[in-house]
N, C-alpha and C positions, 0 to 999 in steps of 0.2 A: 626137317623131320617129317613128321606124320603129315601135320597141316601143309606143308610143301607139298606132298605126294598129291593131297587129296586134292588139292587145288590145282594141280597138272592134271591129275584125271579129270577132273571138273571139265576143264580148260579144252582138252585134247580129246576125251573120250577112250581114255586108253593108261591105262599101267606104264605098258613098254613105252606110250611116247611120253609120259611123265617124268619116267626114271629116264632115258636116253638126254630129256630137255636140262635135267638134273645131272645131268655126266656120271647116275648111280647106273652101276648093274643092276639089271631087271629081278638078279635073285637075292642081292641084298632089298632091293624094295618090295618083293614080294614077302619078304621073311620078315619085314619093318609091317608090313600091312597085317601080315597072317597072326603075328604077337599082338598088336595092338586089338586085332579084332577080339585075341583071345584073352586078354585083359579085361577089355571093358564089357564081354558077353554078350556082343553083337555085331555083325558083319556093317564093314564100312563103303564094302562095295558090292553091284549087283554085275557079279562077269557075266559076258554075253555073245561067250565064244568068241570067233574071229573076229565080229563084229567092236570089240573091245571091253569096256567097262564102264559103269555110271555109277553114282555117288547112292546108297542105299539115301532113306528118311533121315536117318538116324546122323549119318555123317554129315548131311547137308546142316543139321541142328547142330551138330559138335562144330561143323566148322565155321559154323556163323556164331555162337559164343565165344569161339577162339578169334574171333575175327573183332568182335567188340572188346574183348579182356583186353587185346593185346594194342586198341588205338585208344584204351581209357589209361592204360598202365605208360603208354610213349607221352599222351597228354601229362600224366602228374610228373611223367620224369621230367620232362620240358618245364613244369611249371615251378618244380625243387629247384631243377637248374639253376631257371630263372630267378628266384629266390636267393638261392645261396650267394649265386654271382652279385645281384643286386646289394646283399650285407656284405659282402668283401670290400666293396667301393668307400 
C-alpha cells in the first residue's frame, strides 16, 4: 500500500521506480498517492521533475509511526502466539 510506495520512493528517489519495483502501474500508484495525500490534507511527496521525487516532512513522520505501529503490533502478535501455544501444551 501507501507505506510500500513511500518507502520505494524513499528508497529509489522516484514514483515510477517505486511502482515498477512494486510490478504497480505508475497510474494506479499515482492515483494511491494523489487519494491518500487528499485524505490526510498534506502532500506525501515533494516532485522534482525529471529529477524524480523525495519524501515531504510529513511523510517521513507518517512513515516512521507506521514503521514503529507495525514492529510493536508483529512483537504482541509473536508474544499471543507465544502464549496461546504455550497453554495448548
Amino acid at each position: 500500500g501507501i507505506a510500500r510506495l513511500c518507502e520505494g520512493v524513499e528508497r529509489t528517489g522516484s514514483l515510477n521506480k517505486a511502482c515498477k519495483e512494486m510490478g504497480m502501474a505508475y497510474s494506479k500508484a499515482w492515483k494511491i498517492m494523489h487519494n491518500t495525500e487528499e485524505s490526510l490534507g498534506f502532500a506525501l511527496l515533494e516532485r522534482q521533475g525529471a529529477r524524480g521525487s523525495v519524501l515531504t516532512q510529513e511523510a517521513k513522520t507518517l512513515l516512521q509511526a507506521f514503521r514503529e505501529i507495525e514492529k510493536a503490533l508483529k512483537q504482541t502478535g509473536e508474544e499471543t502466539l507465544s502464549s496461546v501455544l504455550s497453554s495448548a501444551e
